[in-house]
C-alpha positions as CSV (number, residue, x, y, z in Angstrom):
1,X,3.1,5.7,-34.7
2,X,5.8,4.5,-37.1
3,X,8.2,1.0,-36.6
4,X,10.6,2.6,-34.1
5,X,7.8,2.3,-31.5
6,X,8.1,-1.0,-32.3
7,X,11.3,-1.6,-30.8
8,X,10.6,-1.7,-27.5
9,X,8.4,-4.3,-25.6
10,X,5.0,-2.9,-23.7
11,X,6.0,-3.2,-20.4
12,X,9.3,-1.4,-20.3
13,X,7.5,1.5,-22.5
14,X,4.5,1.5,-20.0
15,X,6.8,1.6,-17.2
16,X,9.5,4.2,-18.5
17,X,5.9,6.2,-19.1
18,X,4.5,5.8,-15.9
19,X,8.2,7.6,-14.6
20,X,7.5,10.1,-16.7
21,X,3.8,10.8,-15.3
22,X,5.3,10.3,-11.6
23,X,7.6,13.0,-12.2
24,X,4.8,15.3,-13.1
25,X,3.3,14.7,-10.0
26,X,0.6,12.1,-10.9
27,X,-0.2,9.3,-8.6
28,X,0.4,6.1,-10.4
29,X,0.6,3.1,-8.5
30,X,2.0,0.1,-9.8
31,X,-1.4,-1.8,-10.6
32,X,-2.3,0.9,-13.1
33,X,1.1,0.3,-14.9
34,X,0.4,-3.8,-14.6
35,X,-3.0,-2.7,-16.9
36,X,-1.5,-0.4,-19.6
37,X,0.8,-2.6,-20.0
38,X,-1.4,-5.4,-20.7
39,X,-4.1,-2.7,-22.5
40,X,-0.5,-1.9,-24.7
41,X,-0.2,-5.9,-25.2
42,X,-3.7,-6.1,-26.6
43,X,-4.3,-3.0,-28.8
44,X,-0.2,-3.2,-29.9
45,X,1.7,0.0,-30.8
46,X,0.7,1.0,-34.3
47,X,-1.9,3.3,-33.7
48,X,-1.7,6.3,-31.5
49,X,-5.1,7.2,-30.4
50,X,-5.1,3.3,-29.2
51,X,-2.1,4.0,-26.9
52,X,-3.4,7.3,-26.1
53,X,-6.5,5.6,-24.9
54,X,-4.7,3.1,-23.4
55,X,-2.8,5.2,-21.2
56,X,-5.6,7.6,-20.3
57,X,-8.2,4.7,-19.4
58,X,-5.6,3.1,-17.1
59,X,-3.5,6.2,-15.7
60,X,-5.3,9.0,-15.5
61,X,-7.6,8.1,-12.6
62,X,-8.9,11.9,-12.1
63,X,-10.0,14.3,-14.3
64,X,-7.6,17.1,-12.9
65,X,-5.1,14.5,-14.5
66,X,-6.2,14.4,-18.1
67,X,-4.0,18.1,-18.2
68,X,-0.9,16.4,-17.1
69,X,-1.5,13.1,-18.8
70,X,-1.9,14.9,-22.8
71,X,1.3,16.6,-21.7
72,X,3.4,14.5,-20.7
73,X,1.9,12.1,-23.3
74,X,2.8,14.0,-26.3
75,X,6.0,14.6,-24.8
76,X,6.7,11.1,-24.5
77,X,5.5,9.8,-27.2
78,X,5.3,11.7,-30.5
79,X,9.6,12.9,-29.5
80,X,9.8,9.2,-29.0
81,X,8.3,7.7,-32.3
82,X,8.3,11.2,-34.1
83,X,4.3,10.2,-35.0
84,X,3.6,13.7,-36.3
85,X,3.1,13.0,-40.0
86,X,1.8,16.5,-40.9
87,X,5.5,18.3,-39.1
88,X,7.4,18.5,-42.4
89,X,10.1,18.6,-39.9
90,X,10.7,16.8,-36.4
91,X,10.2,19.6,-33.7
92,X,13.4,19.4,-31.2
93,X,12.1,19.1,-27.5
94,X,13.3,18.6,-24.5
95,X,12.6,17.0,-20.9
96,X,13.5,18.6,-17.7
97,X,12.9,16.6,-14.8
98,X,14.5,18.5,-11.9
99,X,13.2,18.5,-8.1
100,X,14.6,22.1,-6.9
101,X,14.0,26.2,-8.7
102,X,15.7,26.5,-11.7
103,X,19.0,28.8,-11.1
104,X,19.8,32.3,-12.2
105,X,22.6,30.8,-14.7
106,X,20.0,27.8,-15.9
107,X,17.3,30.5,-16.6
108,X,19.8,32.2,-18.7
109,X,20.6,29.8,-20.2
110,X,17.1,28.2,-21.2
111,X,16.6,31.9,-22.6
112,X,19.3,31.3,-24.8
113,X,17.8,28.4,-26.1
114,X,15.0,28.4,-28.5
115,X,14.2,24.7,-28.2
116,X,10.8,24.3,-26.6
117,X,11.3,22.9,-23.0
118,X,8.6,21.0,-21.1
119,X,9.5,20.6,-17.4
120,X,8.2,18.2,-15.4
121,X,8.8,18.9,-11.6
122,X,8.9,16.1,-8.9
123,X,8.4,16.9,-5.4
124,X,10.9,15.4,-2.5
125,X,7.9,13.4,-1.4
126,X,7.7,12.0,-4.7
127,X,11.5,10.9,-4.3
128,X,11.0,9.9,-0.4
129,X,7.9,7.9,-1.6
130,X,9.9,5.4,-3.5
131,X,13.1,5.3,-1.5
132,X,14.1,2.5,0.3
133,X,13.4,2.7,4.1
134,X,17.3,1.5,4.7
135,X,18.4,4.4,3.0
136,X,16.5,6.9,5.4
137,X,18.1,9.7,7.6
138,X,16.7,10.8,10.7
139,X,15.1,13.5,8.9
140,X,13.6,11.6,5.9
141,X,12.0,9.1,8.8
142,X,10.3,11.8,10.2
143,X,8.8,13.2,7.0
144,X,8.0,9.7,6.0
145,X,5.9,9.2,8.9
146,X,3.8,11.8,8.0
147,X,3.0,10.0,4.6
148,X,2.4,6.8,6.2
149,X,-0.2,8.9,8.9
150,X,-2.3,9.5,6.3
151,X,-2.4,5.6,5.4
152,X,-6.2,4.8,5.9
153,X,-6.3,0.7,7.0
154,X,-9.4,-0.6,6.8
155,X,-10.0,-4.6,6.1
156,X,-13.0,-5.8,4.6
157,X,-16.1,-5.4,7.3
158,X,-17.7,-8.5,9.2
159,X,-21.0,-9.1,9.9
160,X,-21.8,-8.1,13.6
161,X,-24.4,-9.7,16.0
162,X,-26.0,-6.2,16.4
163,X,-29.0,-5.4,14.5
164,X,-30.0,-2.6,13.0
165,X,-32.3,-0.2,10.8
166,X,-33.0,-1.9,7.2
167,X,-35.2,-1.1,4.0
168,X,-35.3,-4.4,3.1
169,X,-38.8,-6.3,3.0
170,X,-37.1,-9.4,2.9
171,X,-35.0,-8.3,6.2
172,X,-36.1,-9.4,9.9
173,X,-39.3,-7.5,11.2
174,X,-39.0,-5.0,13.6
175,X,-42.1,-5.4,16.0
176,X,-41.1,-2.7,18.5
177,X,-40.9,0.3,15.8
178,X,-43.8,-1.4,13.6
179,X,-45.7,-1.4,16.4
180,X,-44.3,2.4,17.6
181,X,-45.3,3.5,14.0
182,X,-49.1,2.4,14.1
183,X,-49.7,4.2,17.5
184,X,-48.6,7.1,16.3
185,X,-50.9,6.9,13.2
186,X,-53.6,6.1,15.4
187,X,-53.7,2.4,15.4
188,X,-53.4,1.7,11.4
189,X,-50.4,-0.2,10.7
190,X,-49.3,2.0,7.6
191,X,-46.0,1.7,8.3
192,X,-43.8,-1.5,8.6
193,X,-39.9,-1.5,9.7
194,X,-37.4,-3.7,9.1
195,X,-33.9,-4.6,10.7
196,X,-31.0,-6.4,10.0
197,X,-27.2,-7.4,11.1
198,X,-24.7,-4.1,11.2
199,X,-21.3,-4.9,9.6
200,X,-18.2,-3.6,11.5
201,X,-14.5,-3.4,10.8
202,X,-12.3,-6.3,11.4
203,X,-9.7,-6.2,13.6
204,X,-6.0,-5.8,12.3
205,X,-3.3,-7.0,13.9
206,X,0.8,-6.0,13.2
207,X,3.5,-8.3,14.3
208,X,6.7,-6.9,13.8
209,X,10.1,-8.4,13.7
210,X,12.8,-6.4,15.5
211,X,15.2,-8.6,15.2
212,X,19.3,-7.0,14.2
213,X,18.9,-8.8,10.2
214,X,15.8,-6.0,10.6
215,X,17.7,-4.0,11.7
216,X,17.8,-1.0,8.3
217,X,14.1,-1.5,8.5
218,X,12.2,-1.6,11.8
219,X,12.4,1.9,12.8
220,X,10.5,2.3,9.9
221,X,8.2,0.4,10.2
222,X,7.7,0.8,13.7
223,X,6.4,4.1,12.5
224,X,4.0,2.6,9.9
225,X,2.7,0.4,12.8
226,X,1.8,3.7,15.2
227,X,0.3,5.4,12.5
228,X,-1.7,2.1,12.4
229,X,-2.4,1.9,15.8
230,X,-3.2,5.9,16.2
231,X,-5.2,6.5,13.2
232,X,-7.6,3.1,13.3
233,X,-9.6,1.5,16.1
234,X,-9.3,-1.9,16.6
235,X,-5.3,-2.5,15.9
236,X,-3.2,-4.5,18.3
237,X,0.8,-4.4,17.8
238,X,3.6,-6.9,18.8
239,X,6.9,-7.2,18.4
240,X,8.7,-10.3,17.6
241,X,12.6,-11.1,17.9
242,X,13.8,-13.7,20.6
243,X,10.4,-13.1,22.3
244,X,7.1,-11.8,22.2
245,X,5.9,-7.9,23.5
246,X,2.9,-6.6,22.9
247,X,3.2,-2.5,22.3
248,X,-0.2,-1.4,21.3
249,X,-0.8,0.6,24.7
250,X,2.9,2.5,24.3
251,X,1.9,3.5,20.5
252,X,-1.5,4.6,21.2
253,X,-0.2,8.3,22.1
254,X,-0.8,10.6,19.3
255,X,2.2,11.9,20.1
256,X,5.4,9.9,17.6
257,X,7.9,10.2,19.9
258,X,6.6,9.6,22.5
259,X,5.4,6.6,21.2
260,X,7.9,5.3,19.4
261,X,10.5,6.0,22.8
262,X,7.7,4.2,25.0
263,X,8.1,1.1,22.4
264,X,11.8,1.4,22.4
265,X,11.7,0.8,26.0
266,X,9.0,-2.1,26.2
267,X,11.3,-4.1,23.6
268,X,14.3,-5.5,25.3
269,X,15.1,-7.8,22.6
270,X,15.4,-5.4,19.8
271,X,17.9,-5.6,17.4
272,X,18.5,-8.8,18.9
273,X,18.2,-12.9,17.9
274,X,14.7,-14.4,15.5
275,X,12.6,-16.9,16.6
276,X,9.5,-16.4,14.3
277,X,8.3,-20.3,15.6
278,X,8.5,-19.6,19.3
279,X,7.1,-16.1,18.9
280,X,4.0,-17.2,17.0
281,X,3.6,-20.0,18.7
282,X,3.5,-17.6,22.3
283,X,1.0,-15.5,20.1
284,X,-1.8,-17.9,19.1
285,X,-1.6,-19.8,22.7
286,X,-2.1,-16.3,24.8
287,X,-3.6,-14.2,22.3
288,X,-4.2,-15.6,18.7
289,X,-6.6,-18.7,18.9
290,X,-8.2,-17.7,21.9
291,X,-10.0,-14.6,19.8
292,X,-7.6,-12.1,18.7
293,X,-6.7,-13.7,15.4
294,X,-10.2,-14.9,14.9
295,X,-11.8,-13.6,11.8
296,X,-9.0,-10.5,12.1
297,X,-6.4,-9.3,9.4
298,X,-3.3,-10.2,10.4
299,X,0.3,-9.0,9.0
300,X,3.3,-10.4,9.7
301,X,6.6,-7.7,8.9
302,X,9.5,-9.7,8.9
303,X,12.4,-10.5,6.3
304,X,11.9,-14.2,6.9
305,X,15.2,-14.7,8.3
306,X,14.8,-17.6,11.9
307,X,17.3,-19.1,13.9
308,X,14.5,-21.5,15.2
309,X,12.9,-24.7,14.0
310,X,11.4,-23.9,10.2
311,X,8.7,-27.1,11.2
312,X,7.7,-25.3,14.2
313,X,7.2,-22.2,12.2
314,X,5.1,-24.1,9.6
315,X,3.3,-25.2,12.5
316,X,2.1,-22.6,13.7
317,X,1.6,-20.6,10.7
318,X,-1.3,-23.0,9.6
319,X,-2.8,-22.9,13.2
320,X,-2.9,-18.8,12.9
321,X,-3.9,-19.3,9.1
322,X,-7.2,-21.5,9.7
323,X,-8.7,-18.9,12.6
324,X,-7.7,-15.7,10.6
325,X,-10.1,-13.8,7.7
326,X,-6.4,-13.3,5.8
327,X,-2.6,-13.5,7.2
328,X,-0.2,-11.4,5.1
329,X,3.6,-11.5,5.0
330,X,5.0,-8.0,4.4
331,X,8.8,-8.4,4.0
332,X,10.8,-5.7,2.3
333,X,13.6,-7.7,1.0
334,X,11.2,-9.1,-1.3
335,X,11.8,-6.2,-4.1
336,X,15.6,-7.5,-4.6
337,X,16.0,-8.3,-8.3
338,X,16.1,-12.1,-8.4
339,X,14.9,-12.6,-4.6
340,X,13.5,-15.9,-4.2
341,X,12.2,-17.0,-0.6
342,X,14.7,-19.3,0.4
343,X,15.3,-18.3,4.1
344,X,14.4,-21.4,6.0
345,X,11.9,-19.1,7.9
346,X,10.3,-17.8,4.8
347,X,9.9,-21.0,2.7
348,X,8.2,-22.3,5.9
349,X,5.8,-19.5,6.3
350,X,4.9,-19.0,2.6
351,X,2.6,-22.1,2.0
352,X,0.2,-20.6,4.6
353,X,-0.2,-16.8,3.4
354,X,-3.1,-15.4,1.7
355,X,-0.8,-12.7,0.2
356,X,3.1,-11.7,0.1
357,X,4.0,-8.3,-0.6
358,X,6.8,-6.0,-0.7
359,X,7.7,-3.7,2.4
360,X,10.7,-1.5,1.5
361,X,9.4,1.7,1.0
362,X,6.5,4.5,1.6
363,X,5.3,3.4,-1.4
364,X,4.9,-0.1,-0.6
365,X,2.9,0.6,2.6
366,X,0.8,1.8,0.6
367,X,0.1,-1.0,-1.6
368,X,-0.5,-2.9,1.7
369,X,-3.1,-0.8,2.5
370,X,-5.0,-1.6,-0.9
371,X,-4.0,-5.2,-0.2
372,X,-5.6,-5.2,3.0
373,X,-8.5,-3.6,1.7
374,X,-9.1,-5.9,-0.7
């Protein structure tokens, strides 16, 4: 690559490239671009086949994308720093990035041209994936909660008091099948079995602020939370504004609507006041410490914004933080440029979290899902 690749720092090529490979439809999410960019830091931008391997190492995750990746990487790259050496001339090409068919009058009109033209199609999910959830129409809620269905949440497993079958000789014997095995064998103990503790999944719990500064978010993620509570055993959902309601049996019904209309109705408060202290506080003396929180996964969705007592808050975010496995904050003003945390609810809060994530988009959700994975 000549000096012109030089120009621009790592990171805003590795993210302007990662566009690019979105736009062709791969599935790059926003860890992968953290790694090229720091692969692009540590090989530097001189040498092609260094960025090339780079890129592919880090962003192509499946081999059905190495196609799309050389592609959209030669595109990209050699128009960018005009790398091809042997080209006694620069070969003029160019990018279409376009979402619909291409026109009667625009298919003229690329026959008319003789420039070689490499299109690169995004679907509407694509687009939806990344919008922000206060942009959303009726319809663009629907299709989103059909993305956000296919969300699989599952936490990190626990050991559970059951035992079961192990191939471990270092495992607990198994007397009753030991001794099953050497009847059947006519009294020879040939055959020795072993058993152990089962894992199971943790439980996840969603609290959800409904609360009106909420307001261009909730219905959103009231639909993230169903497709939690549908899809996963093992989920329990509450809502949070001036009081506490606990909606996991109104969005167990497979049905959306219905769901989402039954929750509606079970929250009297929406769109209403915040009291994150009092809230929490109701949670872990009914529910929380008495065993729901205990060794669970549980997410708080709120912007952070309390018309209570911030030391309350504080309070009781340590008391849910020392009988949880993790307590994540999910708030989706947190991917403002320049946000900083300084809601007096927020600040309070943030101390106690084992991780704070964005929660603005489809897209986000499903970083939360890898975050809760983790």
């Amino acid at each position: 690559m000549n000096d012109r690749a030089l120009v621009s720092e790592p990171a805003e090529i590795a993210v302007a490239f990662t566009r690019v490979l979105r736009g062709a439809g791969l599935n790059v999410p926003m860890s992968c671009t953290n790694t090229f960019t720091e692969a692009l830091c540590a090989v530097g931008m001189a040498d092609r086949a260094s960025v090339y391997w780079s890129g592919r190492a880090t962003l192509a995750r499946h081999p059905e994308d190495i196609d799309v990746y050389d592609r959209a990487f030669a595109v990209f790259f050699d128009a960018r720093t005009g790398s091809d050496a042997d080209e006694p001339e620069p070969q003029s090409i160019t990018i279409a990035i376009d979402a619909e068919e291409e026109s009667g009058d625009d298919a003229a009109a690329d026959g008319a041209n003789n420039e070689p033209t490499i299109e690169l199609r995004f679907s509407s999910a694509e687009v939806l994936r990344n919008k922000d959830f206060a942009q959303y129409d009726h319809d663009e809620l629907e299709q989103a909660h059909a993305l956000m269905s296919s969300l699989r949440l599952v936490g990190s497993p626990r050991s559970s008091l059951r035992l079961g079958p192990s191939k471990r000789t270092t495992a607990l014997p198994d007397v009753r099948r030991t001794m099953r095995a050497t009847i059947r064998s006519g009294g020879e103990p040939i055959e020795r079995h072993f058993r152990r503790r089962t894992e199971r999944l943790r439980r996840l719990v969603l609290v959800l602020d409904v609360s009106g500064s909420m307001e261009p978010y909730a219905r959103a993620l009231l639909r993230f939370v169903h497709a939690a509570v549908a899809g996963r055993q093992k989920v329990e959902a509450f809502a949070l504004g001036t009081r506490l309601t606990r909606i996991t049996r109104e969005l167990n019904s497979r049905d959306p609507d219905r769901a989402l209309a039954a929750a509606s109705e079970r929250v009297a408060d929406w769109s209403g006041g915040t009291r994150l202290g009092e809230g929490l506080r109701q949670f872990n003396d009914e529910w929380g410490v008495r065993g729901l929180a205990r060794n669970s996964i549980v997410v708080v969705l709120s912007d952070g914004w309390d018309r209570g007592d911030p030391d309350l808050l504080a309070e009781q975010m340590q008391r849910l933080h020392r009988v949880t496995h993790r307590l994540i904050w999910v708030n989706p003003l947190k991917v403002t440029p320049g946000y900083a945390p300084l809601a007096r609810g927020m600040a309070a809060a943030l101390p106690h979290l084992d991780a704070f994530v964005e929660g603005h988009s489809v897209a986000a959700m499903e970083e939360l899902t890898r975050v809760i994975s983790a």
